[in-house]
C-alpha positions in Angstrom: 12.9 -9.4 -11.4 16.9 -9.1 -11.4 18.3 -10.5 -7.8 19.5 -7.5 -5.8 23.3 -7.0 -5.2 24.0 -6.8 -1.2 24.7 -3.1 -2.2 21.4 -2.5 -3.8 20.1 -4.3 -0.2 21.9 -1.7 2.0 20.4 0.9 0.6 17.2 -0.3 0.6 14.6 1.0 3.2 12.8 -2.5 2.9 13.7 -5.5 0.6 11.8 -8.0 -0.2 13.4 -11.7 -1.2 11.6 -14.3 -3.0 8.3 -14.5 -0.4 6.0 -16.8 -0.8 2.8 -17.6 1.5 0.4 -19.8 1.9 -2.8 -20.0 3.9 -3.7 -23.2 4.6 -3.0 -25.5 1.2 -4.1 -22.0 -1.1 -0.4 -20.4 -2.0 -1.7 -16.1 -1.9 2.0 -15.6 -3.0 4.8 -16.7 -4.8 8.5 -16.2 -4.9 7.8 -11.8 -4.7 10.8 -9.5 -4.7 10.8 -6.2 -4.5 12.7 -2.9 -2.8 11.9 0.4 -1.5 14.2 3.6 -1.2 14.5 6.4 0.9 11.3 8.6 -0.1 10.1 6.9 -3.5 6.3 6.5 -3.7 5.6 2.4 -4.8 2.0 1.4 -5.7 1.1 -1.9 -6.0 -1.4 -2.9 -8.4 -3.5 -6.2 -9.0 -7.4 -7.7 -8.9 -8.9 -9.7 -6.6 -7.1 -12.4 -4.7 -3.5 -11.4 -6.1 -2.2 -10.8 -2.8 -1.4 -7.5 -2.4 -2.7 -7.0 1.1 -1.4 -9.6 2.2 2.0 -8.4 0.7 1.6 -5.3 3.3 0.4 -7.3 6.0 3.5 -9.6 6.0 5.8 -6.5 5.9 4.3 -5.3 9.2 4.4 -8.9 10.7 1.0 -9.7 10.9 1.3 -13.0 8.3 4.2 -15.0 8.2 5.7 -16.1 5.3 6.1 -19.9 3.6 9.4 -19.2 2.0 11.9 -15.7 1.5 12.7 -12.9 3.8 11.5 -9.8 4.5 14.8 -7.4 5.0 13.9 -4.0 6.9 17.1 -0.9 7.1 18.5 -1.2 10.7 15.9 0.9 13.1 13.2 0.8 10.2 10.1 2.4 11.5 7.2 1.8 9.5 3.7 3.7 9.7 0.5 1.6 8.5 -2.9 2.8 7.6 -5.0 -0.5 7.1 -7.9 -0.4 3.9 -10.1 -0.3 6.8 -11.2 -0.5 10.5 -14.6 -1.8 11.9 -15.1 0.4 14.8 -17.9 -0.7 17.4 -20.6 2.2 17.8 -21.0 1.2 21.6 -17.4 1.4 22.6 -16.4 4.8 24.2 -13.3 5.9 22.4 -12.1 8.9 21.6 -9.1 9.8 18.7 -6.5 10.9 21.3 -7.5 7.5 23.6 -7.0 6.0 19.5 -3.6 7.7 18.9 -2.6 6.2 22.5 -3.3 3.0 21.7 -0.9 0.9 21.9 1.1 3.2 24.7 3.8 5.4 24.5 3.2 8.2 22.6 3.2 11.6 24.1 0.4 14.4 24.0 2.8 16.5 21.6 3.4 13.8 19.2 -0.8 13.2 19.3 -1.2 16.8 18.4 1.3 17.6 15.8 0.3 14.1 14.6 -3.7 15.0 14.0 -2.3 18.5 13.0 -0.3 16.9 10.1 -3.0 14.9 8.9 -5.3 17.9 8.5 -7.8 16.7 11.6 -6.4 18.7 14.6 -10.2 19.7 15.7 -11.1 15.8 16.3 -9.0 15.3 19.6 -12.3 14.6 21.6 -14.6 13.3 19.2 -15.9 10.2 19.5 -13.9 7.4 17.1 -17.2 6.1 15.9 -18.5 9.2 15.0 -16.5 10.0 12.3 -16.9 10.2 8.8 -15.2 7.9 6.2 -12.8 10.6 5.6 -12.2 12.1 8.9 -11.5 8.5 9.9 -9.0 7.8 7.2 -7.4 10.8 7.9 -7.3 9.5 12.2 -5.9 6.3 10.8 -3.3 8.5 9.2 -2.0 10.1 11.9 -1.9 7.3 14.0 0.5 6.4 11.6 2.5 9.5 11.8 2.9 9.3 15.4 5.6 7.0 15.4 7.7 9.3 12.6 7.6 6.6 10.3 10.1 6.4 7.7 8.2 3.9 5.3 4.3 4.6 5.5 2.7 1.4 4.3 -0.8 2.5 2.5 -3.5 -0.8 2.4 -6.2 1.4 -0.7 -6.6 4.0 2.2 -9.3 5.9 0.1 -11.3 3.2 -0.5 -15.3 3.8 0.1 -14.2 8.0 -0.2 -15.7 10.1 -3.1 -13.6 11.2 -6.1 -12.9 14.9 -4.4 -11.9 13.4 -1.2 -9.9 10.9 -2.7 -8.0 13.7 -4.4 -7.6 15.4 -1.1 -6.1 12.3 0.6 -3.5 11.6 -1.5 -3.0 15.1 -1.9 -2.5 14.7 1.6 -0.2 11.7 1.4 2.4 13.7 -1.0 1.9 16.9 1.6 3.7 14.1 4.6 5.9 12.6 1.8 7.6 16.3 1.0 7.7 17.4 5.0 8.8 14.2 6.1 10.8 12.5 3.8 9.3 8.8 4.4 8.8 6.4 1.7 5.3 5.2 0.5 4.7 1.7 -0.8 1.1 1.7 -1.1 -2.1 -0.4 -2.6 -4.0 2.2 -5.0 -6.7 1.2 -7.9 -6.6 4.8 -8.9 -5.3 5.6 -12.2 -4.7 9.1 -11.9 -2.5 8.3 -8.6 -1.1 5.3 -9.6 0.5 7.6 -12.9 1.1 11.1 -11.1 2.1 10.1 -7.5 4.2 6.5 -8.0 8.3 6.6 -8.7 7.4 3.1 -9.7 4.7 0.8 -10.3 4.6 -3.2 -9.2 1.6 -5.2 -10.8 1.4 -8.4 -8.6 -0.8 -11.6 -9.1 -0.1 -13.9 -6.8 3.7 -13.1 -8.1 5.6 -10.2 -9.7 3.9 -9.8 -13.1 5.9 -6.4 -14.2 7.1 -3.3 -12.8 8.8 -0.1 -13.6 8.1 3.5 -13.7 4.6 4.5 -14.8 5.9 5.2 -18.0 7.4 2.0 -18.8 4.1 -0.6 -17.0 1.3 1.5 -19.2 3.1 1.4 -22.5 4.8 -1.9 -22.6 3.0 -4.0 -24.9 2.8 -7.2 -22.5 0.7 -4.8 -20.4 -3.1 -5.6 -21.1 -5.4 -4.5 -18.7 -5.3 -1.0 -17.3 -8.4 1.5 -17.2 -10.8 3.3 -14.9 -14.3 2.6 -14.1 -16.6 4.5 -12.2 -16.2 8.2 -10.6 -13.7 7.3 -8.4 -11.1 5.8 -11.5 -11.1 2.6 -10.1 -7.9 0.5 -11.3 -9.0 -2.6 -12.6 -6.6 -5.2 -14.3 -8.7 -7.9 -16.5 -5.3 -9.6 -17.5 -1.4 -8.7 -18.6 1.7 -10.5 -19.3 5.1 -10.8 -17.9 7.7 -8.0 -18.2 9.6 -10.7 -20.5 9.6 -12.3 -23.6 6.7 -14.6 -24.6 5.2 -17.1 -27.6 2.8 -15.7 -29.8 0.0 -17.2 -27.9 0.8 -14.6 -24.8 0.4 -16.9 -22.4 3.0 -16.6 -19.3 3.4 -20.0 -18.3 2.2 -19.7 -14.9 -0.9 -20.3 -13.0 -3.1 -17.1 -12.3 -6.0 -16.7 -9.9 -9.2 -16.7 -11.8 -9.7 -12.9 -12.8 -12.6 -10.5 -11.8 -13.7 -7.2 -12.9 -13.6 -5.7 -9.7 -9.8 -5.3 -8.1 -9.3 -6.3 -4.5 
């Protein structure tokens, strides 16, 4: 990946510089660089153990990087809806007590908030007595509450059926037009990752290839890309750099074993 020119950086919602992390003496990531702009859609693709949510969690601070910075735009507010949340059946809860949680936002932003995400009859439900989709959709707008300007997306629609899969990021591109934020998010969908994304970053443990859609699914060091199952589950068996390589197509670097089943 080309280094970006301060310019490039300025403009940038979030920039991304070389990180590399480690947990423990296992290095999850290594030397990643990437950008987002002002209302692009970024998926990141990759299988098991390549890192990608722990990409996202050190973009909202919650792992800290070996090595590299992580450059947000002056007053970046970012929105985050994890892959998914455990909620205890026994703790009393409801989705507004939810959306208030950490403090501080009001009982209009709550309502417009749940309203936006397509839920505005669950105010008094119960948190634990949602469905899988009723709760993405919660985790959603507890997202939207702050107005984010970069939503951050960990697979949101993993464990939903194909047609409410559809529905969700239907939903997502809804926010996207009315809002104007930016998406970078984790998706093993084909269908989504081709229609929704301005660009496409494959990561395995490091920056294998990106692009637009276009250019990842034809380029010829690109191996691995096809659905499975009803939902079109993304998996990546193996692929090559976006750069030149012998005729043996190996890339020189050290790659986490590969599965069938992305992460």
């Amino acid at each position: 990946m080309p280094l970006l020119h301060r310019d490039a950086r300025l403009m940038s919602l979030l920039t991304v510089e070389n990180l590399s992390v480690r947990y423990g003496a296992t290095q999850v990531l290594r030397d990643v660089s990437l950008n987002v702009e002002p209302g692009e859609v970024v998926t990141i693709v990759g299988p098991n153990g390549s890192g990608k949510t722990t990409l996202l969690r050190a973009i909202v601070g919650a792992v800290s990087g070996a090595a590299g910075r992580i450059v947000p735009a002056p007053g970046l507010v970012l929105g985050y809806v994890p892959q998914r949340l455990h909620i205890d059946p026994t703790l009393p809860i409801t989705v507004t007590r939810f959306l208030s949680l950490p403090g501080g936002a009001s009982k209009a932003d709550k309502t417009a908030a749940l309203a936006r995400a397509g839920v505005p009859d669950l105010a008094q439900r119960q948190m634990s007595q949602l469905s899988g989709g009723q709760l993405q959709r919660v985790l959603l707008a507890r997202a939207l509450v702050a107005k984010p300007q970069l939503l951050l997306l960990d697979e949101p629609t993993a464990g939903l059926d194909q047609p409410g899969s559809a529905a969700f990021y239907q939903l997502i591109d809804d926010v996207r037009r009315e809002t104007g934020c930016a998406v970078l998010m984790i998706s093993h969908e084909l269908h989504v990752v081709m229609s929704a994304s301005d660009r496409v970053i494959c990561l395995n443990g490091h920056v294998c290839c990106h692009g637009t859609p276009e250019h990842v699914s034809s380029a010829p060091e690109y191996r691995a890309l096809f659905g499975t199952g009803t939902g079109g589950a993304l998996a990546l068996y193996r692929h090559d750099h976006d750069h030149a390589h012998h005729h043996d197509e190996s890339c020189g670097h050290d790659h986490p074993p590969q599965t069938k089943a992305a992460e």
